[in-house]
Structure formats: C-alpha cells, structure tokens
N, C-alpha and C positions, 0 to 999 in steps of 0.2 A: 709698681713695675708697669712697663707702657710694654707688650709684646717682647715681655722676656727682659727687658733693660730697664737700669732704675734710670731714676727721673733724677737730674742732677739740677738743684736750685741754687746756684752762684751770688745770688744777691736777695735779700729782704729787709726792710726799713718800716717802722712807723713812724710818722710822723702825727705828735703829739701837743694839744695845747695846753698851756701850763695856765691852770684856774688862776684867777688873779690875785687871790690872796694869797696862793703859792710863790709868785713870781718874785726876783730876786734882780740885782744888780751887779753890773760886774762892767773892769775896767780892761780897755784893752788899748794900746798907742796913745795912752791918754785922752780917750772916750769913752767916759760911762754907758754902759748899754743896760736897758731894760731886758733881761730873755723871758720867751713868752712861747719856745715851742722848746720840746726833744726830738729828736730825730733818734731812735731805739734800735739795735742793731742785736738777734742776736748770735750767739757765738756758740762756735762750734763745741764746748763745752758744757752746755749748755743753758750758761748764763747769760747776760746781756752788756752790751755797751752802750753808753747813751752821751749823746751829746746835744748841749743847747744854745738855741738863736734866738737874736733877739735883734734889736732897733737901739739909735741912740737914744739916752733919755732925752736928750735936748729939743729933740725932732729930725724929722729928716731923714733919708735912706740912709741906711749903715750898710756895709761892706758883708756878704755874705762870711761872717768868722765864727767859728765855733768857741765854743768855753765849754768847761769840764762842768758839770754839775753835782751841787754839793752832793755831799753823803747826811743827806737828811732824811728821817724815816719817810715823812709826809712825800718825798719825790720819787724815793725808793717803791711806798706803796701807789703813787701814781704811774710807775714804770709797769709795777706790776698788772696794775687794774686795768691798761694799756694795752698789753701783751694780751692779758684773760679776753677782752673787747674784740680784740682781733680775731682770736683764735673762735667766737661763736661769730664773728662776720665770715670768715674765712670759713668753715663749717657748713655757712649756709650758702654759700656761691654755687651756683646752678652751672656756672660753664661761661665760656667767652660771648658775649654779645655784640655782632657786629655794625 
C-alpha cells in the first residue's frame, strides 16, 4: 500500500538464458532457429508463461519471433530457478537509483 492505495504492477518479465546444453531448435518460415533465451511472464494465477528467442542456426539476425517452449522438466526447472533468482534480486533492491 503506497498511502492508503495499493500498488498496481501491469507488467513483469524475466528474461532468461537458456544454458547451452539445454538449448534446442526450432523451425519457423522455413528457418531453423537456435533459442537461447525465455522471456517468463507471470500470470495472474499464479503460474507462469514462458516464451523463447533465439537466432538463425545458419547465422545472421533473425527476426525478433517467439516459439513455445517445450514441456521439458530440465526447462520447467530452469523457469523455476529463474523465477526463485529474481525474487532474492528483487528482495534485495534498495530503491530507484538515479
């Protein structure tokens, strides 16, 4: 509560990199892309949504496009370990620095 009113937070994201022996492939316009980040969202239920970016394999900038990310435990528990990471960065935040 900020003087009587709550604090209303509209938007929240981690963005996450995805260890390398995790990372995975995926085709999109017929362009293989390497994903190598999550972008973690979560939800007012209080689970999460995660979506992942990546680059072409081939090389080259790729087209900022998202892909679903599987339902693997090993991503599952880096969604989580992500989330837990934040929330002691977020914890220890001292205020805005200008």
């Amino acid at each position: 509560m900020l003087g009587g009113v709550d604090v209303e937070v509209v938007a929240l994201a981690l963005n996450v990199v995805v260890p390398e022996h995790l990372r995975w492939t995926d085709v999109r316009r017929g362009e293989e892309f390497t994903l190598q980040t999550l972008t973690v969202r979560p939800l007012p239920d209080g689970g999460t949504a995660a979506k992942a970016y990546g680059r072409p394999t081939a090389g080259g900038r790729g087209a900022y496009t998202s892909f679903p990310v599987p339902d693997r435990p090993e991503l599952t528990e880096l969604v989580a370990a992500a989330a837990a990471r934040a929330a002691q960065l977020w914890a220890g935040a001292t205020g805005s620095r200008r």
